[in-house]
N, C-alpha and C positions, 0 to 999 in steps of 0.2 A: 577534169582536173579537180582533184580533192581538196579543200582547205585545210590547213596546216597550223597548229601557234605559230605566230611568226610570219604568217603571209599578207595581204596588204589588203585582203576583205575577210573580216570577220565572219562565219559563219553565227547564228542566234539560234539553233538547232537546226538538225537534218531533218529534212519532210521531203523524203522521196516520193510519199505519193500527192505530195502538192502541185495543184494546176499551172503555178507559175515559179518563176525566180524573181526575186525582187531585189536590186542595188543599189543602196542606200548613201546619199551623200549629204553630210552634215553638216550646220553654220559652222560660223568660225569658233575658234575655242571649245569643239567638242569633236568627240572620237566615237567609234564605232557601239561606245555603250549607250549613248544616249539614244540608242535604238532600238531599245529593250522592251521599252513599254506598244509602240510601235509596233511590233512583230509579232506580240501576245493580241494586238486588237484586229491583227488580220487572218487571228485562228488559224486553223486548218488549208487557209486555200492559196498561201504561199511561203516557199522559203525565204526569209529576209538573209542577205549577205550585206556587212555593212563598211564602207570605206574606212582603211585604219591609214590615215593620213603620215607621211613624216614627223618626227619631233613630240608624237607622244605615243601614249598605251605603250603596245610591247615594240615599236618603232622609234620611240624616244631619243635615242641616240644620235638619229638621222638627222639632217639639218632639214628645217621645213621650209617647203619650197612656196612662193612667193608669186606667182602666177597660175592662169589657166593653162597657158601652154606645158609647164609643169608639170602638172598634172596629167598632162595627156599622158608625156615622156614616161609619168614613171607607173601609169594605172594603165595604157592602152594594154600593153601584151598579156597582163596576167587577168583583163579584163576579158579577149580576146579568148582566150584560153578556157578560162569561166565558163562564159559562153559556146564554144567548140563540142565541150566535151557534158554538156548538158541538152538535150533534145525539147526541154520543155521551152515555152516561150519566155521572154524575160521583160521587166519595166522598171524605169529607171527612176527614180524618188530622191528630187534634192529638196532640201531647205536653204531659205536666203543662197550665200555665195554658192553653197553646195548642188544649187541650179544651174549654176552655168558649166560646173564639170560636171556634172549629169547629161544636160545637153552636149555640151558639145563632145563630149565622151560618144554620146550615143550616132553623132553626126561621124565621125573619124570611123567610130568602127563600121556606119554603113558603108561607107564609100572606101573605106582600106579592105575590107572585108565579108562584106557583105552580109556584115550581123546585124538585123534590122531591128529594132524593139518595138515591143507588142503596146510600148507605150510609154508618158514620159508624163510624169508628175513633180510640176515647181510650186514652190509657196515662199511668198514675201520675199521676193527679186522682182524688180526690176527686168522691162524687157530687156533683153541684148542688146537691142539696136540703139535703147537711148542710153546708152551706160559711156564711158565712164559716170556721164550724166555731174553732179555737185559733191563726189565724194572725195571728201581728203586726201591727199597723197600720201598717208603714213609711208608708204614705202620709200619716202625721198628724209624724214622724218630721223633725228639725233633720239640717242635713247634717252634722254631728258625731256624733249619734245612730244616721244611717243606715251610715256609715260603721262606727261599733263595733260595730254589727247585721251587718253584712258581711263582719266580720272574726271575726266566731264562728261566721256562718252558711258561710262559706266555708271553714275551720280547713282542711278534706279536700282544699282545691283554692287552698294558699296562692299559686300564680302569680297568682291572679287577687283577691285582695286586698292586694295590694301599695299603696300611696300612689298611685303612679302612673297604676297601672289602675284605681283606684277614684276615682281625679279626672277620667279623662277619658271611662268608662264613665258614674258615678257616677245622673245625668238618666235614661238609659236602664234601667238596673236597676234604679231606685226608681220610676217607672213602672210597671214591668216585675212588679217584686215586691209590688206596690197591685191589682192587679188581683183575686187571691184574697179580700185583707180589704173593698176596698168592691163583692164581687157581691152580688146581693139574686137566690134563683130563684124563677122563679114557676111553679107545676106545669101550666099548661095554657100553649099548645095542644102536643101531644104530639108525636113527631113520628110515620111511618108505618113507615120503615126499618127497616132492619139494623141494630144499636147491637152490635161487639164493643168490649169493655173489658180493655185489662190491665194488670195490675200484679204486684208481688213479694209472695210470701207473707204479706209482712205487712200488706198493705194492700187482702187480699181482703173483709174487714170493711165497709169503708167505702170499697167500689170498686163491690160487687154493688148498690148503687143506684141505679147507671146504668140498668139496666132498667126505672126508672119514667119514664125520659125519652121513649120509646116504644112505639107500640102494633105493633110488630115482633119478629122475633125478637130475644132476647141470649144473648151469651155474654160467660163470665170465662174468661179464660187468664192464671192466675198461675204464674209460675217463680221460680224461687230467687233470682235476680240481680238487682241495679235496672231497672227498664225505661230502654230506650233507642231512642234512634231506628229503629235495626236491630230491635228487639224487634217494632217494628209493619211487617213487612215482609210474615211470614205471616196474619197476619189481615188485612191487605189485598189481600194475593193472593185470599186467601180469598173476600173480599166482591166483589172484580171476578168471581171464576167465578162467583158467583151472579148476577150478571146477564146473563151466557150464558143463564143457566136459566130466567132469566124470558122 
């Protein structure tokens, strides 16, 4: 299946003779570009394709959808597809919420389809199993509400709670930020993969639970700094040479 303007993963250029395919899922409040710099630092040795979410980029129009179940709905089949009609092996790369439709994207297409990934890379989430865990309801949340929620949640990044930007983002990030308070996870079916997880010192506590997500190898790689996109560059590198090896 070819990528297309307009379809729901971004291609970041063609690299037909790349070792892998790589699907990229981003925190909240970002789209398939904030995968740019990302896809330039894993050279040569994959194609990055990257999630173009409802309600922005060239999907803008769309109303943004507000769970993981959601996302299944509306990424499985053309995810599926993706996959199908590509022979190389593929890994699936979320940040924060963008882990948990990564995973369980990658759980749905084993067991509906028996598209297994060659590997599964999260950073800065929370395991599954302790989630909803203390996070906010914004999804129950008045647009007055959610708004005062954004503007304490934001204090560190005031350009982006401005009046402005929080009226015309507003849809998109309380979607966005619903996604953690309504997951429910369920411990089976497991996956088979690779699972690396990283996170920052502080959140190796409640990071090492990722390991119960499959019956594969894990690893944690905590560093001192917040994880970022760039953060998961090495352990993706990583999990493509392991499939040299297999």
């Amino acid at each position: 299946m070819a990528l297309s303007r307009g379809t729901k993963f971004q291609g970041l250029g063609t690299r037909p003779d790349a070792s892998a395919v790589v699907y990229a899922f981003g925190e909240a409040g970002t789209g398939a570009a904030a995968w740019k710099g990302f896809r330039a630092g894993l050279g040569e040795q994959a194609e990055v394709r990257a999630i173009r979410l409802p309600g922005r980029e060239s999907r803008y129009n769309e109303r943004p959808v507000s769970s993981v179940r959601e996302h299944l709905d509306d990424l499985a089949d053309d995810l599926a597809a993706l996959v199908d009609g590509d022979e190389r092996p593929y890994v699936l790369v979320g940040l924060c919420v963008g882990s948990l439709s990564a995973f369980e994207l990658a759980r749905f297409l084993t067991v509906r389809d028996g598209h297994r990934p060659g590997g599964l890379v999260v950073g800065q989430q929370r395991a599954p199993a302790e989630l909803p865990g203390d996070a906010a309801p914004v999804h129950t949340y008045s647009k007055e509400e959610f708004r005062a929620w954004c503007e304490e949640y934001l204090r560190d990044r005031p350009q982006l709670a401005t009046p402005a930007t929080l009226d015309f983002f507003a849809p998109m990030l309380q979607a966005d930020f619903s996604l953690v308070p309504t997951y429910r996870y369920a411990p089976s079916p497991l996956l088979s993969c690779a699972v690396t997880a990283v996170c920052d010192d502080e959140g190796a506590e409640y990071t090492r639970g990722w390991a119960d997500i499959t019956e594969g190898a894990f690893r944690l790689r905590c560093q001192a700094d917040h994880v970022t996109v760039d953060s998961l560059i090495a352990p993706t590198v990583d999990q493509i040479a392991q499939q040299g090896r297999l």
